[in-house]
PLY file of the C-alpha trace (Angstrom):
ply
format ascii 1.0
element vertex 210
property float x
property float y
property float z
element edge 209
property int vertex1
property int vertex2
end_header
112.51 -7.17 -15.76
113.49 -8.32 -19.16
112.52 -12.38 -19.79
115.50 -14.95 -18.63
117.07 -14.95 -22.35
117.42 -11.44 -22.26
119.27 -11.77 -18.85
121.57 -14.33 -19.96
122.63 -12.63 -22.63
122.93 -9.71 -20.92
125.52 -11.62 -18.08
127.77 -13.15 -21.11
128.19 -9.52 -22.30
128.60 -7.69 -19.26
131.19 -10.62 -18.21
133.05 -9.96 -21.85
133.49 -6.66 -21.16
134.48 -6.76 -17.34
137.29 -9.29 -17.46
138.64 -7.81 -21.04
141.84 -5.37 -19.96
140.99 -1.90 -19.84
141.84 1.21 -18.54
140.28 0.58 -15.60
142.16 -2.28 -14.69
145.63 -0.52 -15.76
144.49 2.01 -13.75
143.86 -0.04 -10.14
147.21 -1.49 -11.54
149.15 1.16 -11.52
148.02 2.44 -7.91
148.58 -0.53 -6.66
152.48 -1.19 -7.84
153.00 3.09 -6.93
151.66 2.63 -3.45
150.56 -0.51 -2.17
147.65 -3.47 -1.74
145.50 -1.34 0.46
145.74 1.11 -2.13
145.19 -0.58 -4.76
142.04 -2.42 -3.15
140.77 1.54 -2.31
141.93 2.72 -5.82
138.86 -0.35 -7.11
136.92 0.82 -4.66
136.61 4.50 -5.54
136.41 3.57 -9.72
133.28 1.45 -8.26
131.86 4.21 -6.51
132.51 6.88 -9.04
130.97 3.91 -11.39
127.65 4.73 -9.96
127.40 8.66 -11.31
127.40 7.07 -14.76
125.01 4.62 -14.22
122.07 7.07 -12.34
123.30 9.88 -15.29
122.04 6.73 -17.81
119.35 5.97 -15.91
118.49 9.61 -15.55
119.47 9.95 -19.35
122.09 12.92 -18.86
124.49 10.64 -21.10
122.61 12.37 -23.64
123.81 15.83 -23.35
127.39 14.56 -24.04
126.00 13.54 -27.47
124.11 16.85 -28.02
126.98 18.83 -26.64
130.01 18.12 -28.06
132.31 20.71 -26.71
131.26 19.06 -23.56
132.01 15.95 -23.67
135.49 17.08 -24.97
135.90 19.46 -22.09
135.18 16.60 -19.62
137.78 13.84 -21.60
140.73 15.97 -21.73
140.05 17.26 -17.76
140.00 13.47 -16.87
143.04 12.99 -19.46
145.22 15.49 -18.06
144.31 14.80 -14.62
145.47 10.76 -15.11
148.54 12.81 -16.64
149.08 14.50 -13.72
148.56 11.53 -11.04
152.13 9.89 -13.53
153.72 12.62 -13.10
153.53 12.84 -8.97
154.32 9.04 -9.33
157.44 9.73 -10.78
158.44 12.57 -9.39
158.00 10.67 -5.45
161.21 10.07 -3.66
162.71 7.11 -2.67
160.64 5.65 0.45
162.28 4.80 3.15
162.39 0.79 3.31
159.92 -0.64 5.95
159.50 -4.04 6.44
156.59 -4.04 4.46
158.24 -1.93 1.21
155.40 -2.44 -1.50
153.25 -0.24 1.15
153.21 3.27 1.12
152.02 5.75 3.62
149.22 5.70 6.11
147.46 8.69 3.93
147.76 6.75 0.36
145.05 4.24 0.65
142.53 7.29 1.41
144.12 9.19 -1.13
143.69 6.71 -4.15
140.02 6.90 -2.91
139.81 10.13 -3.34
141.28 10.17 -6.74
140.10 7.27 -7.76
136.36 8.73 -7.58
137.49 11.84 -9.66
138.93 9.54 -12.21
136.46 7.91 -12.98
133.54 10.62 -12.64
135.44 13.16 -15.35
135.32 9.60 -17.62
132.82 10.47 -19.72
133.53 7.25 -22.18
131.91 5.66 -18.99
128.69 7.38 -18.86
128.04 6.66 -23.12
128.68 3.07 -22.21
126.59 2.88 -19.76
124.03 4.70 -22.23
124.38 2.77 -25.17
124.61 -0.67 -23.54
122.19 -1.01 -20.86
119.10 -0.11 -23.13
119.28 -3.05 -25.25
118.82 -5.17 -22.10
115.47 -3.30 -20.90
111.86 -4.32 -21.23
109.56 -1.42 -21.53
106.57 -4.39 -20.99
108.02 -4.79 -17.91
106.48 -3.88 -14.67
109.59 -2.31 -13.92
109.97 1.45 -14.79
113.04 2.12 -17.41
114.43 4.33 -15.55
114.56 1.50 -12.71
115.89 -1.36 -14.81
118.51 0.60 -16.11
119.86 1.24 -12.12
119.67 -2.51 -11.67
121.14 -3.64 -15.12
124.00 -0.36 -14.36
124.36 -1.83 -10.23
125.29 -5.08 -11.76
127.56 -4.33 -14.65
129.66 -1.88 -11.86
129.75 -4.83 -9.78
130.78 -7.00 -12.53
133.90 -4.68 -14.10
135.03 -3.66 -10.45
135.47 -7.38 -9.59
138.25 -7.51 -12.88
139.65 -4.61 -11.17
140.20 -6.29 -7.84
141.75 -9.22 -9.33
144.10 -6.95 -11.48
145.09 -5.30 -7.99
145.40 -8.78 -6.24
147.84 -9.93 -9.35
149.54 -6.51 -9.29
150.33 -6.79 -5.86
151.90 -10.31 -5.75
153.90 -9.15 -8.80
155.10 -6.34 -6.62
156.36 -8.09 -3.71
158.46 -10.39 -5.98
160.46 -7.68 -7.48
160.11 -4.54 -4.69
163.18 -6.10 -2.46
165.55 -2.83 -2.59
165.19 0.60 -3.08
166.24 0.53 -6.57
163.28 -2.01 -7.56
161.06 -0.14 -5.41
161.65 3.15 -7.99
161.80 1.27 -10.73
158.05 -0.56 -9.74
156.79 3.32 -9.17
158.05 4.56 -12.55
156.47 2.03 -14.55
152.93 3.15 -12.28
153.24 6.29 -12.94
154.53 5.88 -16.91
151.14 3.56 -17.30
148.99 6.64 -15.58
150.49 9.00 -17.90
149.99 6.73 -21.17
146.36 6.20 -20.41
146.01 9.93 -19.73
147.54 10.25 -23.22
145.61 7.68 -24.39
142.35 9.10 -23.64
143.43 12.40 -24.60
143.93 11.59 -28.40
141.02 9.05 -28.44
138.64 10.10 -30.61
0 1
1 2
2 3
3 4
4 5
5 6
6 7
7 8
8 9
9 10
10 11
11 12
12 13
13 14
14 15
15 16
16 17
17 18
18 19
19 20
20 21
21 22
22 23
23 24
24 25
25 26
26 27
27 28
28 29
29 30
30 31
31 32
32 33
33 34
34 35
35 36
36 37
37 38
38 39
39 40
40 41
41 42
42 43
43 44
44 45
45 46
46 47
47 48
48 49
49 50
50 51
51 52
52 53
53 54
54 55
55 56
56 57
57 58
58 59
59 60
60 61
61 62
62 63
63 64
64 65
65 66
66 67
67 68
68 69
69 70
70 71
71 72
72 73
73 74
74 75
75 76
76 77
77 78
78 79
79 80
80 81
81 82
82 83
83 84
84 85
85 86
86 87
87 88
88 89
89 90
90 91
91 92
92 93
93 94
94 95
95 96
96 97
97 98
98 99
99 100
100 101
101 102
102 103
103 104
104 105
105 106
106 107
107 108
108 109
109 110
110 111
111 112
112 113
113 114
114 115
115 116
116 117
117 118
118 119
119 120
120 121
121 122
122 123
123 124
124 125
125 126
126 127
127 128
128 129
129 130
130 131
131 132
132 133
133 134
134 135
135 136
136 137
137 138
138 139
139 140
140 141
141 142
142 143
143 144
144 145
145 146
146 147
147 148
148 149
149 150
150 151
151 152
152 153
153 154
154 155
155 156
156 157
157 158
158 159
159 160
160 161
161 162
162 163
163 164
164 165
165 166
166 167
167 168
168 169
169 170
170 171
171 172
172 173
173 174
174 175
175 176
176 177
177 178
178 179
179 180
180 181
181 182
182 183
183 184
184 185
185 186
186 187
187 188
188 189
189 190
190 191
191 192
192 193
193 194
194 195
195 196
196 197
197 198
198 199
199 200
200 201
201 202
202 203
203 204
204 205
205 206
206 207
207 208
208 209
């Protein structure tokens, strides 16, 4: 592995980057105010998961072909845009839940769901996988005893680890915030609209990112 300076420097940075707000944590947000903690917690769980294609496609160097195929790369951003797009746009079409007496929860089938999509999300993110490419190289020893293409799983593992902990503290925050505020049916819609207005920005957002 790289020598303990390189390591350090490579926490601070990694650190920097996971506990800055990003889409990631507007995202596990967002799920969580629309449908719940368990949700939310599942919604972290699947961009953590989906987190690992982009790290073995470094590893594996596959990042590459985004850079040597455009159109690609394109093709993939404005699938994952439009899908984020469309995830706001069931938000905010839902009806009004029936009030339980837990309302900030949503239906047995949501926390499963958010899995599901939260995977996809984050797999058709290909700003992800030329992160992952660009930053975990400058970490890596090729002295080292350790393969590249080994170092860059660990270094990836870790940095995963690292930005999915900011999102479970966004959902832990999001859901506290939610409970204060979800105490009739009219906050309830009003907590769902902003989730699925913020899904729909970012979709935007990463649509017209260049």
């Amino acid at each position: 592995m790289p020598p303990i300076e390189t390591l350090i420097a490579f926490f601070i940075a990694t650190a920097i980057f996971a506990y800055m707000p990003g889409p990631g944590m507007l995202y596990a947000s967002a799920q969580t105010l629309a449908k719940g903690h368990k949700a939310g917690m599942m919604a972290a769980l699947g961009l953590h998961i989906g987190g690992y294609a982009h790290v073995v496609a470094a590893a594996l160097g596959l990042a590459l072909l985004f850079e040597l195929v455009p159109p690609l790369y394109i093709a993939l951003k404005l699938l994952g845009a439009g899908y984020l797009i469309w995830l706001g746009v069931q938000m905010l079409r839902t009806r009004k839940a029936r009030i339980t007496a837990d309302p900030i929860e949503a239906t047995a089938h949501s926390p499963a769901r958010a899995f599901r999509q939260s995977v996809l999300v984050e797999v058709l993110n290909p700003k992800t996988a030329l992160f992952f490419m660009a930053f975990l190289p400058q970490f890596s020893d090729p002295s080292a005893a350790l393969p590249i293409w080994a170092q860059l799983l660990i270094l990836g593992s870790i940095v995963n680890i690292m930005f999915s902990s900011g999102d479970v503290i966004c959902v832990v925050l999001a859901s506290r915030i939610a409970r204060l505020v979800t105490q009739s049916n009219r906050a309830t819609e009003r907590v769902k609209a902003l989730a699925g207005s913020i899904l729909i920005g970012l979709g935007l957002a990463v649509a017209i990112d260049r």
